[in-house]
MDTraj code that builds the backbone (N, CA, C; nanometers):
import mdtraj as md
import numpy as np

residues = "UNK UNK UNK UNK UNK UNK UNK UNK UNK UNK UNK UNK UNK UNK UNK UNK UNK UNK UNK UNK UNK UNK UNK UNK UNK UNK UNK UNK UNK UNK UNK UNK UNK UNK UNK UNK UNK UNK UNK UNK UNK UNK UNK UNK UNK UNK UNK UNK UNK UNK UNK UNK UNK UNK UNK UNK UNK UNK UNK UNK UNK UNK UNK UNK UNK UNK UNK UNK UNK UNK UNK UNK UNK UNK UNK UNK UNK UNK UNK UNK UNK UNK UNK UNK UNK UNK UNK UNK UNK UNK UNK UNK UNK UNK UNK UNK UNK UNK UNK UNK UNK UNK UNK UNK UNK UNK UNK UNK UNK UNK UNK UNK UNK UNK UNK UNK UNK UNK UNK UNK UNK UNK UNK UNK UNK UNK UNK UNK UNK UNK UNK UNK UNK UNK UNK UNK UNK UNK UNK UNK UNK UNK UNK UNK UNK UNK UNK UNK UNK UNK UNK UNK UNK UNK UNK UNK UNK UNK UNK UNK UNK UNK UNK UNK UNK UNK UNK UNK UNK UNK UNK UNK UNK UNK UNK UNK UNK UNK UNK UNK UNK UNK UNK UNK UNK UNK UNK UNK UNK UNK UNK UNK UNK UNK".split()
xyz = np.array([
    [1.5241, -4.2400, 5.1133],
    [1.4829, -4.1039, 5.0814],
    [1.3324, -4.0994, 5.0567],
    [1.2570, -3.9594, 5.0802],
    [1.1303, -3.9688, 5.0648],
    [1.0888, -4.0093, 4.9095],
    [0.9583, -4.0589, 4.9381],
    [0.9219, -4.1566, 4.7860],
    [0.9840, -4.3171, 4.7028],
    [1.0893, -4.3357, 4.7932],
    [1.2036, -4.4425, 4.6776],
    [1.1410, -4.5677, 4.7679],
    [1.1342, -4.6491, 4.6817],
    [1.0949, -4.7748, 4.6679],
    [1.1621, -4.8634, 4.7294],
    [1.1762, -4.9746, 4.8041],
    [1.2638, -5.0997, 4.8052],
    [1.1985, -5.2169, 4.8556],
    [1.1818, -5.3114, 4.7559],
    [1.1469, -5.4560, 4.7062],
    [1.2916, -5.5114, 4.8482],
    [1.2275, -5.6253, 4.9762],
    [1.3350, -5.6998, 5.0101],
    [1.2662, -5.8371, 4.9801],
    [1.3463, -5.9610, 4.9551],
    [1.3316, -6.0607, 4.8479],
    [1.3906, -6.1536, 4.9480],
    [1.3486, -6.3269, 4.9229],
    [1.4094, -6.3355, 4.9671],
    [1.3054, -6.5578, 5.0217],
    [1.3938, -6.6492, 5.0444],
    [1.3056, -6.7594, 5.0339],
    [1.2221, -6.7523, 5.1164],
    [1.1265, -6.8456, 5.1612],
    [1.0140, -6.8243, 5.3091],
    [1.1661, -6.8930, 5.4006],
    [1.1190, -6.8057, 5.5208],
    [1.2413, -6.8120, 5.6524],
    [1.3336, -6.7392, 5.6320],
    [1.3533, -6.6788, 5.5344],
    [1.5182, -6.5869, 5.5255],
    [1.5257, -6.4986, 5.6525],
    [1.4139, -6.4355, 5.6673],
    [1.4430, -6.3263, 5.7884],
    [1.3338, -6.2022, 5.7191],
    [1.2849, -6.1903, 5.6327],
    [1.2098, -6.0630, 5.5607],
    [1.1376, -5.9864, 5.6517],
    [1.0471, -6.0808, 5.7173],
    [0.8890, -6.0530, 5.7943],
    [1.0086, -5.9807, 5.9373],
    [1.0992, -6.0408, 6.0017],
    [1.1955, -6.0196, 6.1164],
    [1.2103, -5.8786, 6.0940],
    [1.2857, -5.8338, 6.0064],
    [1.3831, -5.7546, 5.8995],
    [1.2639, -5.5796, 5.9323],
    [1.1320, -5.6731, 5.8462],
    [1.0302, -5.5366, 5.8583],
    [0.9755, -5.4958, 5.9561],
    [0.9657, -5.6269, 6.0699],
    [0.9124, -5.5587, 6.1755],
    [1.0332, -5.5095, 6.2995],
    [1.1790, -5.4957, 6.2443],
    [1.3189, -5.4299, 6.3016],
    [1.3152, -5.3167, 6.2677],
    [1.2571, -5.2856, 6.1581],
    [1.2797, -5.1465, 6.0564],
    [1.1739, -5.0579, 6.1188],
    [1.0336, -5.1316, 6.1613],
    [0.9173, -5.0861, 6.1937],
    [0.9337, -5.0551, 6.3223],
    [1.0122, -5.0890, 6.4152],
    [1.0232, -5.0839, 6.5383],
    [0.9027, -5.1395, 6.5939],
    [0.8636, -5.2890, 6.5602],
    [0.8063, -5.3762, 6.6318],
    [0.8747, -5.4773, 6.6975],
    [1.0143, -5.4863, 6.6486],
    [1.0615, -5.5717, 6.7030],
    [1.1936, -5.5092, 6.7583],
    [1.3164, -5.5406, 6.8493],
    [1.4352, -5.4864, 6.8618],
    [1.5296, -5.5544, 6.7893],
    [1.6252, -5.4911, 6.7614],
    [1.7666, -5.5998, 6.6774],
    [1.8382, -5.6368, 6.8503],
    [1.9084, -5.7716, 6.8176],
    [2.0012, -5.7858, 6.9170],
    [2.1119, -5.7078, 6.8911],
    [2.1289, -5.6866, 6.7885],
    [2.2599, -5.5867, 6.7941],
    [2.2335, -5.4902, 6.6945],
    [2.3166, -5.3651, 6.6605],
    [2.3342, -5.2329, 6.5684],
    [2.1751, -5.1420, 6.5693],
    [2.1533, -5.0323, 6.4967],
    [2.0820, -4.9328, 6.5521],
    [2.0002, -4.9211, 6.4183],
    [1.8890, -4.8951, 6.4674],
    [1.7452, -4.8077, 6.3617],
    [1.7043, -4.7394, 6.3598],
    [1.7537, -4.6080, 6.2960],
    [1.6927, -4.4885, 6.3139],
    [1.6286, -4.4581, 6.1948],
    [1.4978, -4.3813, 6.2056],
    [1.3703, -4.4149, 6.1761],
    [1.3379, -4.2625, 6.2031],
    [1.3510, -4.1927, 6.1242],
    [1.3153, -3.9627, 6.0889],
    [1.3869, -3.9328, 6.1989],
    [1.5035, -3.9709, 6.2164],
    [1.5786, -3.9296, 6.3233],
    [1.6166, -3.9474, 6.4686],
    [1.5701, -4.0570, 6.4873],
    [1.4925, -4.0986, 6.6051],
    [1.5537, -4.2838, 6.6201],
    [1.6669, -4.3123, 6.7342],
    [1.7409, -4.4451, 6.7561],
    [1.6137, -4.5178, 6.7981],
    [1.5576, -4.6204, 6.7482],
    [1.4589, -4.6933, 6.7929],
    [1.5038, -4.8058, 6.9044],
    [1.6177, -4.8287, 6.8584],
    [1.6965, -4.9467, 6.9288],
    [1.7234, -4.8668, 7.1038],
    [1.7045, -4.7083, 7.1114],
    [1.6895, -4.6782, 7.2321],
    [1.5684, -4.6124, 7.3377],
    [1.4521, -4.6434, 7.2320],
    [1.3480, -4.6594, 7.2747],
    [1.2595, -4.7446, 7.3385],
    [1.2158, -4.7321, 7.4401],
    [1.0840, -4.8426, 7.4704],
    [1.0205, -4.8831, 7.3912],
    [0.9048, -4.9320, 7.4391],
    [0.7875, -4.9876, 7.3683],
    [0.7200, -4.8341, 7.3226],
    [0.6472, -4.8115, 7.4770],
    [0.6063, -4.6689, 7.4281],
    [0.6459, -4.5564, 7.3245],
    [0.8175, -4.5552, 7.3834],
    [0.8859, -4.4448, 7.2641],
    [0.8821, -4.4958, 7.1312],
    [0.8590, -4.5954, 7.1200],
    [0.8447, -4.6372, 6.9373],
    [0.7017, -4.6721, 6.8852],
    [0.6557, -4.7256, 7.0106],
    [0.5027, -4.6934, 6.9234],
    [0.4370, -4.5268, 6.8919],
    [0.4903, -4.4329, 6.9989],
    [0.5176, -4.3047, 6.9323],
    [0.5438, -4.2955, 6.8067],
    [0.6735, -4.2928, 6.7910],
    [0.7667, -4.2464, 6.7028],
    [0.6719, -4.3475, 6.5447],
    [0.6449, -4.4912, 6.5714],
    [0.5875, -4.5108, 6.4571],
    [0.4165, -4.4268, 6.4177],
    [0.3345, -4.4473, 6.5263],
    [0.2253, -4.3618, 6.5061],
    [0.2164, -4.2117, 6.4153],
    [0.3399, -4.1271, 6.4245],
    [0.3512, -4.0067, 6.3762],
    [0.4492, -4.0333, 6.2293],
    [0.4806, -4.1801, 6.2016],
    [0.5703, -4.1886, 6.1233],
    [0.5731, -4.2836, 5.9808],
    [0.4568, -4.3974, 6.0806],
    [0.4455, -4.4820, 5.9962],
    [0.3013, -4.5914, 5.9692],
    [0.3308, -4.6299, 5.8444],
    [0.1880, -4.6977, 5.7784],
    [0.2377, -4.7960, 5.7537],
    [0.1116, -4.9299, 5.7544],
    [0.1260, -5.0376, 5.7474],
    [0.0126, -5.1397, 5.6707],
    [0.0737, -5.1767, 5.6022],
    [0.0073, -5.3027, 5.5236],
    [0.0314, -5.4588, 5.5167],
    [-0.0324, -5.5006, 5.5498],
    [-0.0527, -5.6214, 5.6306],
    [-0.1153, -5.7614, 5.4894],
    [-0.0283, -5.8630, 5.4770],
    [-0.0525, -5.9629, 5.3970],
    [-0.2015, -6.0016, 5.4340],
    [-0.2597, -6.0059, 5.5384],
    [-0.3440, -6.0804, 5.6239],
    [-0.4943, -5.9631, 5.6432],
    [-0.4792, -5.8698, 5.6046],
    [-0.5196, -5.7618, 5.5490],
    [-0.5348, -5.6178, 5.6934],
    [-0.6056, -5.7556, 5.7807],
    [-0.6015, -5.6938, 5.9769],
    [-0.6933, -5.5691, 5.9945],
    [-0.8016, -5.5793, 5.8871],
    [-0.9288, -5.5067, 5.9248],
    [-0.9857, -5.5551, 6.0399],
    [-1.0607, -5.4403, 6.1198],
    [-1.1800, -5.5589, 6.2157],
    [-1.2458, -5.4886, 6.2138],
    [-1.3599, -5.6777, 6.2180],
    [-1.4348, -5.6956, 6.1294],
    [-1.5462, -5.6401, 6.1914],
    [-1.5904, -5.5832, 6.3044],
    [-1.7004, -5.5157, 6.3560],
    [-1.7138, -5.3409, 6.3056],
    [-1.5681, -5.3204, 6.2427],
    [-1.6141, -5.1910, 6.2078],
    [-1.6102, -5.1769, 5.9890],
    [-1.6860, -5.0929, 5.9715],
    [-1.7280, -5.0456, 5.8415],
    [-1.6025, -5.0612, 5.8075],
    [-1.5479, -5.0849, 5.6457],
    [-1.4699, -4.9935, 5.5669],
    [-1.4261, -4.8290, 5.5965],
    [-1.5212, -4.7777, 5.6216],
    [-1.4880, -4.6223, 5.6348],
    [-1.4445, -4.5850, 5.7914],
    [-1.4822, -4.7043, 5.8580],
    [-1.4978, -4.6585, 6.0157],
    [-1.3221, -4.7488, 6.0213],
    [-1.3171, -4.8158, 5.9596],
    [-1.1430, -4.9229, 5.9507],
    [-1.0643, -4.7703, 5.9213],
    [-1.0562, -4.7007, 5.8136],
    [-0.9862, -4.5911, 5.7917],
    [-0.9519, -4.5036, 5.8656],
    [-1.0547, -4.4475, 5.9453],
    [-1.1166, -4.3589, 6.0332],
    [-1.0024, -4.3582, 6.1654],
    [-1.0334, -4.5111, 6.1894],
    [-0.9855, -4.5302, 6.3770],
    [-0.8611, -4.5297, 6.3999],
    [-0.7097, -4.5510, 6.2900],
    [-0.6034, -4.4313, 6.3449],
    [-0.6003, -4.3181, 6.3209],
    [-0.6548, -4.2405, 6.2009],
    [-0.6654, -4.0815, 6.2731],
    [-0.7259, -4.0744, 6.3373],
    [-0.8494, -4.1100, 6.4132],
    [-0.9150, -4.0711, 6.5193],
    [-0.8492, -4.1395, 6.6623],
    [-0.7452, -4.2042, 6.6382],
    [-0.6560, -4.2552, 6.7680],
    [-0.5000, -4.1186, 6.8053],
    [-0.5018, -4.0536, 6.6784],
    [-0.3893, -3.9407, 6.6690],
    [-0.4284, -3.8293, 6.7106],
    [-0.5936, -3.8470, 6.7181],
    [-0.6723, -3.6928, 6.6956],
    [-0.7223, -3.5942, 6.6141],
    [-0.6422, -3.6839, 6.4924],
    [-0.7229, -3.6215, 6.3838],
    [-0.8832, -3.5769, 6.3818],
    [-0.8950, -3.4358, 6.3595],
    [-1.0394, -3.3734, 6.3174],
    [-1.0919, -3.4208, 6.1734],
    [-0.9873, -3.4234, 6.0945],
    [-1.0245, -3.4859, 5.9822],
    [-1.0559, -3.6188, 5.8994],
    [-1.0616, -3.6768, 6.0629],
    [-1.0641, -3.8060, 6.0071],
    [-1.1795, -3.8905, 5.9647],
    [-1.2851, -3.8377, 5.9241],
    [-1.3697, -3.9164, 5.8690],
    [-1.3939, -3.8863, 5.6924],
    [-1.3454, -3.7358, 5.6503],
    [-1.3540, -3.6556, 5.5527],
    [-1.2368, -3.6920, 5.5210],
    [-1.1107, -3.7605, 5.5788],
    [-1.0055, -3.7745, 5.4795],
    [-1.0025, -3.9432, 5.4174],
    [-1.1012, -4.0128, 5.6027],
    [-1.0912, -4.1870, 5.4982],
    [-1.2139, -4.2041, 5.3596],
    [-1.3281, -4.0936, 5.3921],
    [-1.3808, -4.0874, 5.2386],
    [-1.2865, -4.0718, 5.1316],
    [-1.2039, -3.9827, 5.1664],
    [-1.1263, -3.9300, 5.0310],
    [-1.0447, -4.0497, 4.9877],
    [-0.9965, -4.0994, 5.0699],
    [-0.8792, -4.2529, 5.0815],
    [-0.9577, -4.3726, 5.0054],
    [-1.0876, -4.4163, 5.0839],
    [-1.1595, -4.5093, 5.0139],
    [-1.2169, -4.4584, 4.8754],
    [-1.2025, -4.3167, 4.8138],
    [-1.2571, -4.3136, 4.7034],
    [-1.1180, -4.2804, 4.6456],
    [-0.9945, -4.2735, 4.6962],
    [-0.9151, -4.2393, 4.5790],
    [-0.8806, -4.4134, 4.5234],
    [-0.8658, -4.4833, 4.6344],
    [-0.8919, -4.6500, 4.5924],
    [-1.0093, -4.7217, 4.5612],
    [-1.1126, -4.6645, 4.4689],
    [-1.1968, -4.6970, 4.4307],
    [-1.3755, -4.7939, 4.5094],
    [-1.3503, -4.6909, 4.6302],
    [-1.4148, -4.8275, 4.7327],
    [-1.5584, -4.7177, 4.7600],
    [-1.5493, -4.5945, 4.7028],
    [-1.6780, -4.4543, 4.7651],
    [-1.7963, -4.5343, 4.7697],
    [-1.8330, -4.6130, 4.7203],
    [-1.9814, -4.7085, 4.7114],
    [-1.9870, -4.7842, 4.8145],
    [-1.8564, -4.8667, 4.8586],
    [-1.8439, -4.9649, 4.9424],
    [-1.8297, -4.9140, 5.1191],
    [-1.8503, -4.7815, 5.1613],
    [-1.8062, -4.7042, 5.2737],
    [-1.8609, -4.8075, 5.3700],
    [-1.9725, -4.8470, 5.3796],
    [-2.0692, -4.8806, 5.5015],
    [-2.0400, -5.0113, 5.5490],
    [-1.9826, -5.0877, 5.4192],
    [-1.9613, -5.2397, 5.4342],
    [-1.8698, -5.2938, 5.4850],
    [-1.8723, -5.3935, 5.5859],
    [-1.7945, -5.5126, 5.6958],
    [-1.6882, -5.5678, 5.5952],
    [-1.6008, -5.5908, 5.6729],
    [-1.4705, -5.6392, 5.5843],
    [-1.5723, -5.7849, 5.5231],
    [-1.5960, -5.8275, 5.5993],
    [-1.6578, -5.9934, 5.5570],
    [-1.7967, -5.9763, 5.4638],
    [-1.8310, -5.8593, 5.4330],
    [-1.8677, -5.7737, 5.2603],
    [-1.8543, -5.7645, 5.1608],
    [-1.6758, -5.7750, 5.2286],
    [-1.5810, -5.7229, 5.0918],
    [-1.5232, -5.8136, 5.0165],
    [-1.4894, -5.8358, 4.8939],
    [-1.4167, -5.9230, 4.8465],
    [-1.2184, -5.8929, 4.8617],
    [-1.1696, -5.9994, 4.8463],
    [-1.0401, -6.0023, 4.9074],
    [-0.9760, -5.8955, 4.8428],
    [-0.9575, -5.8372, 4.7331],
    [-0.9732, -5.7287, 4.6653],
    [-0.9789, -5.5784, 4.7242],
    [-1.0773, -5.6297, 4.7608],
    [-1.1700, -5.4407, 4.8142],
    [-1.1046, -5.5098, 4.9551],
    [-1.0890, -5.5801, 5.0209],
    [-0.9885, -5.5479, 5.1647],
    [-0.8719, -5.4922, 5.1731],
    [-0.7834, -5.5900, 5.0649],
    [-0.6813, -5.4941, 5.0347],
    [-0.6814, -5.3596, 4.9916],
    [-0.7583, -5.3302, 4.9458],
    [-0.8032, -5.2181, 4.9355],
    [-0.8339, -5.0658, 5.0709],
    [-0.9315, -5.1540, 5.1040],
    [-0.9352, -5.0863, 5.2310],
    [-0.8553, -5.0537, 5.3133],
    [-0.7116, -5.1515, 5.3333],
    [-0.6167, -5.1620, 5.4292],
    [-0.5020, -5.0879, 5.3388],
    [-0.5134, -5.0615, 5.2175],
    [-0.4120, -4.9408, 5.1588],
    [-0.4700, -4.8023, 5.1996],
    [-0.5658, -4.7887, 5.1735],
    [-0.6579, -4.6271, 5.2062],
    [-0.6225, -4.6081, 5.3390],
    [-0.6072, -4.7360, 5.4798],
    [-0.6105, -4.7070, 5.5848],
    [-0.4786, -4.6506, 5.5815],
    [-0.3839, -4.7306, 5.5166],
    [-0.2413, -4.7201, 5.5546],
    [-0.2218, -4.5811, 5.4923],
    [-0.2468, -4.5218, 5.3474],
    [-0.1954, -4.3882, 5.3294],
    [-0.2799, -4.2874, 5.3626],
    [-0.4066, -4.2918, 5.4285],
    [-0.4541, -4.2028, 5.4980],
    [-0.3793, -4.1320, 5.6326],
    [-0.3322, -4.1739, 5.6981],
    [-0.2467, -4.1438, 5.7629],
    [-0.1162, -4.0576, 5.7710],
    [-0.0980, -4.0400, 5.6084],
    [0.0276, -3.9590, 5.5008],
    [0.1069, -3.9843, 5.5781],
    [0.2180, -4.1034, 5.6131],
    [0.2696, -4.1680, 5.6662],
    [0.4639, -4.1181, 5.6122],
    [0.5686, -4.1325, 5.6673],
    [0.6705, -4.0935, 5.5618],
    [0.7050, -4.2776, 5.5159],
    [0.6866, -4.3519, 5.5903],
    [0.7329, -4.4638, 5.5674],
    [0.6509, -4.5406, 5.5429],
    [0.5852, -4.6364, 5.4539],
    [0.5230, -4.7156, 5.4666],
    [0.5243, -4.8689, 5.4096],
    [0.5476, -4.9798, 5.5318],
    [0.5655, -5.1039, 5.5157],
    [0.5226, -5.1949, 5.4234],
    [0.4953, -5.2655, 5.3773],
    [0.3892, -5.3649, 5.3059],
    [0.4254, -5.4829, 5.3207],
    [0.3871, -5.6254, 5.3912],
    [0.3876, -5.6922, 5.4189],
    [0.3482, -5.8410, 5.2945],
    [0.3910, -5.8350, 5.1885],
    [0.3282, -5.9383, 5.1031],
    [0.1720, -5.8251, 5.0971],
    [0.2152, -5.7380, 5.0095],
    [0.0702, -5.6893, 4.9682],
    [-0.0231, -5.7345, 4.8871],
    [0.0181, -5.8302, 4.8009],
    [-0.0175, -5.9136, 4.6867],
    [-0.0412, -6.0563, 4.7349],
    [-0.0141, -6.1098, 4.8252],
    [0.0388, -6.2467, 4.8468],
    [-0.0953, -6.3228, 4.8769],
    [-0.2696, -6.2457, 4.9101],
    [-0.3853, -6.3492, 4.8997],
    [-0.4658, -6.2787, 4.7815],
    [-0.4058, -6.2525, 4.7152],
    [-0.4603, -6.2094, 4.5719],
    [-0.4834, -6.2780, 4.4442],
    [-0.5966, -6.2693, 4.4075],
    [-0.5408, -6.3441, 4.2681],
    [-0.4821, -6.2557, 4.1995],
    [-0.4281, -6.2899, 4.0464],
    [-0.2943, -6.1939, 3.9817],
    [-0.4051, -6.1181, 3.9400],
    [-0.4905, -6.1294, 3.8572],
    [-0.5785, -6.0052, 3.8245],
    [-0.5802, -5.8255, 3.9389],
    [-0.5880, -5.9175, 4.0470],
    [-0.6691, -5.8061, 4.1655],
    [-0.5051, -5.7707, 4.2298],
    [-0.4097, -5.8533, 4.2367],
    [-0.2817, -5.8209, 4.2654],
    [-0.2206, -5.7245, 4.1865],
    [-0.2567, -5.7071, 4.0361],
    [-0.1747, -5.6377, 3.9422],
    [-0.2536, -5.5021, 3.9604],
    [-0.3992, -5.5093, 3.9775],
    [-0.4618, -5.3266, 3.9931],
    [-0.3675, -5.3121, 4.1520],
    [-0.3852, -5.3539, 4.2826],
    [-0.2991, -5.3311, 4.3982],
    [-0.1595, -5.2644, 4.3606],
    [-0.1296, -5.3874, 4.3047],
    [0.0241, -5.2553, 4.3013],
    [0.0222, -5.1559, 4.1925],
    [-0.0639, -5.1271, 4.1089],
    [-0.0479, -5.0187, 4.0651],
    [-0.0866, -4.8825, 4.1515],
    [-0.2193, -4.9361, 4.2424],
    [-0.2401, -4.8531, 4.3375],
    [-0.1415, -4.8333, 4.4204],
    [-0.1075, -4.9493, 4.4781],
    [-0.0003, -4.8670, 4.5793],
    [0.1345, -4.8219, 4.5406],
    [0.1668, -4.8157, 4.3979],
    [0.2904, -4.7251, 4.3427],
    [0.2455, -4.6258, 4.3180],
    [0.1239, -4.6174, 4.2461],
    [0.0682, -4.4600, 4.2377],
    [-0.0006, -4.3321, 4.3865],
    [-0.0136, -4.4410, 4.4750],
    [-0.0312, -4.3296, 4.5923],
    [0.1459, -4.3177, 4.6335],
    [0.1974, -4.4120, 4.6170],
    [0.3696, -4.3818, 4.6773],
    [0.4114, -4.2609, 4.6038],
    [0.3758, -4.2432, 4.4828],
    [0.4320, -4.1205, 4.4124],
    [0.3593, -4.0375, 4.4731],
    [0.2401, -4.0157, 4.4643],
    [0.1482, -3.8724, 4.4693],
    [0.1830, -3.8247, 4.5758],
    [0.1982, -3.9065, 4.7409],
    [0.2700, -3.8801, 4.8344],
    [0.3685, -3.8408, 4.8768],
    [0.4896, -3.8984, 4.8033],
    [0.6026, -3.8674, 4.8241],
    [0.6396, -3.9871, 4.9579],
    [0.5808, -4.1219, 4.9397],
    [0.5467, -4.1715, 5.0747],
    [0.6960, -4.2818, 5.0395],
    [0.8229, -4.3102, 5.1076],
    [0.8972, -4.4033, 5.1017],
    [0.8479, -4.5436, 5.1263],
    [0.8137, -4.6088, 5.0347],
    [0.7870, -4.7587, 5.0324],
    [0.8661, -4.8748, 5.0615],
    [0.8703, -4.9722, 5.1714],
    [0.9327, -5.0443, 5.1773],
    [0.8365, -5.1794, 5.1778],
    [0.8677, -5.2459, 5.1025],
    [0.7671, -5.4120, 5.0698],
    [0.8228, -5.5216, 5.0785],
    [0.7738, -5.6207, 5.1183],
    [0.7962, -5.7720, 5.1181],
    [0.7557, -5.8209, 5.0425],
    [0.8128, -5.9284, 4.8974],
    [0.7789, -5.9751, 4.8551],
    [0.8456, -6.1162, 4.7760],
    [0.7253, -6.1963, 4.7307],
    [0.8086, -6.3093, 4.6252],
    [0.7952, -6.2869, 4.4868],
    [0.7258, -6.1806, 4.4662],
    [0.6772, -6.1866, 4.3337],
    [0.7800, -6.0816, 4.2725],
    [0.8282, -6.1356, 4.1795],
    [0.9299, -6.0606, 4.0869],
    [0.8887, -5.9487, 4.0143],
    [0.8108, -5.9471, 3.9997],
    [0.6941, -5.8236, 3.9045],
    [0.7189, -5.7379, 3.9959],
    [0.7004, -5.7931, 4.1448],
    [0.6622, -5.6547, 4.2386],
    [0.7958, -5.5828, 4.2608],
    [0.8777, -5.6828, 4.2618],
    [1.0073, -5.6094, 4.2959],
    [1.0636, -5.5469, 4.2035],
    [1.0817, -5.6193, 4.0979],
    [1.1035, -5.5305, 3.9669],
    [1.0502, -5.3697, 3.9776],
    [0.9533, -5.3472, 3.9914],
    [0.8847, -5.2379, 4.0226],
    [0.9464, -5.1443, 4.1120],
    [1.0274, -5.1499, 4.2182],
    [1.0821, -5.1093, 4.2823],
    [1.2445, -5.0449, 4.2590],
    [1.2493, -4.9007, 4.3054],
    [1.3879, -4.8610, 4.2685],
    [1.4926, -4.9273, 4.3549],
    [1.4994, -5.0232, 4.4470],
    [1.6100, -5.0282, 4.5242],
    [1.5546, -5.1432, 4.5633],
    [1.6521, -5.2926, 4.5617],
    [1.6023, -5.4143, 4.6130],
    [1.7404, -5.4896, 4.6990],
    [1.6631, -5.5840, 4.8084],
    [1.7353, -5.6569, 4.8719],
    [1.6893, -5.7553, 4.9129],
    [1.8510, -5.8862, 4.8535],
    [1.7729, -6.0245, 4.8970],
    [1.8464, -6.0775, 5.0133],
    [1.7208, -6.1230, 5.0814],
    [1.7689, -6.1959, 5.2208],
    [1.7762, -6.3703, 5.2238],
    [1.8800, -6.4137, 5.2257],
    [1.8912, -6.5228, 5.3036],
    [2.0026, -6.5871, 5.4441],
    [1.8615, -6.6769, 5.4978],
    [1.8837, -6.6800, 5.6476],
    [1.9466, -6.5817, 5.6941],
    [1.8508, -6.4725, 5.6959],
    [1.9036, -6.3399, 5.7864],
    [2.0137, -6.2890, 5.7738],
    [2.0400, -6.2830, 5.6072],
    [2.1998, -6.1845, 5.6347],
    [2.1510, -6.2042, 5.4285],
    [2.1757, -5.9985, 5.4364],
    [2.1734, -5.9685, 5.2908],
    [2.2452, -6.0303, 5.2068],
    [2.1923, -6.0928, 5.1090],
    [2.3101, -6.1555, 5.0218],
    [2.3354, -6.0975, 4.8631],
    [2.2821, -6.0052, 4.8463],
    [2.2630, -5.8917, 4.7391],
    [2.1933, -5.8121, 4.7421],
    [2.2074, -5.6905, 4.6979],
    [2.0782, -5.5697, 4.6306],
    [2.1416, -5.4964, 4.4968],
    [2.0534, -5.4132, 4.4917],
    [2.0848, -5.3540, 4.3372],
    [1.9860, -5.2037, 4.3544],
    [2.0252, -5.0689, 4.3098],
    [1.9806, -4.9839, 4.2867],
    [1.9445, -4.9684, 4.1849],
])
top = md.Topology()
chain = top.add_chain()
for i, resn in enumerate(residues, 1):
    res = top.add_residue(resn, chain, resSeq=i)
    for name in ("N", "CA", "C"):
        top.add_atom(name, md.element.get_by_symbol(name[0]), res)
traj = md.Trajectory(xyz[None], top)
């Protein structure tokens, strides 16, 4: 549902990273269906789902996946300006300053401290006002200091949005945090909890 949380858990190899990019329609399931705002992904192309995610969905990346030739502000910028957004340079200001980065606009990811990337790559991801949005180990090259402001940021834009969060993680804090969790091992749920 729009806004609700879910933490999937789970050892390294269970299937998590598989799992999100099935949900994301980056990858196909060999078997059963993903529908994703209404829409069978499992009977889509490539094309029809990179559609369907472009208008649908945001992404946050452990690895952070800025590049590195463009600004902070110009990283924000280049999927609304791949959608067509008119607003897209006036809304990744607003993004990089609602995540604390308005000083940092001009500066190269390799500028930034690991911190302010993650950073950057949340502003990119909810600039977009996305209904779904992934997170890939959002915390996971963080130290705990700079990990613990992150997820407060990215629970507090999930609310203000109304944006459904779905995350990967090991860290119990993070999941805890989350209204709805599921643990994976070797690719087959072996609990959750609402």
């Amino acid at each position: 549902m729009a806004g609700e949380s879910l933490a999937i858990t789970g050892a390294s190899g269970s299937g998590k990273s598989t799992l999100l990019g099935i949900l994301a329609g980056l990858d196909v399931p060999s078997s059963g269906e993903v529908i994703l705002n209404g829409n069978n992904l499992s009977l889509l192309d490539e094309e029809g789902r990179a559609k369907v995610r472009a208008g649908n969905v945001g992404f946050i990346f452990q690895s952070f996946q800025l590049l590195p030739g463009l600004t902070a502000h110009e990283n924000v910028m280049l999927p609304l300006e791949l959608r067509g957004d008119k607003l897209a340079s006036s809304k990744a200001r607003e993004f990089l300053d609602r995540v604390g980065l308005a000083s940092r606009l001009h500066h190269y990811p390799q500028q930034l401290s690991g911190g302010e990337q993650q950073r950057v790559a949340i502003a990119r991801a909810f600039a977009s006002e996305p209904q779904v949005l992934f997170a890939d180990e959002p915390t996971g090259n963080l130290d705990s200091t700079t990990g613990a402001r992150i997820i407060e940021l990215l629970f507090e834009l999930n609310r203000a949005q109304g944006t459904t969060l779905i995350l990967i993680t090991h860290e119990e804090r993070l999941a805890q945090l989350c209204q709805r969790r599921i643990e994976l091992a070797a690719g087959s749920i072996v609990s959750g909890r609402e």
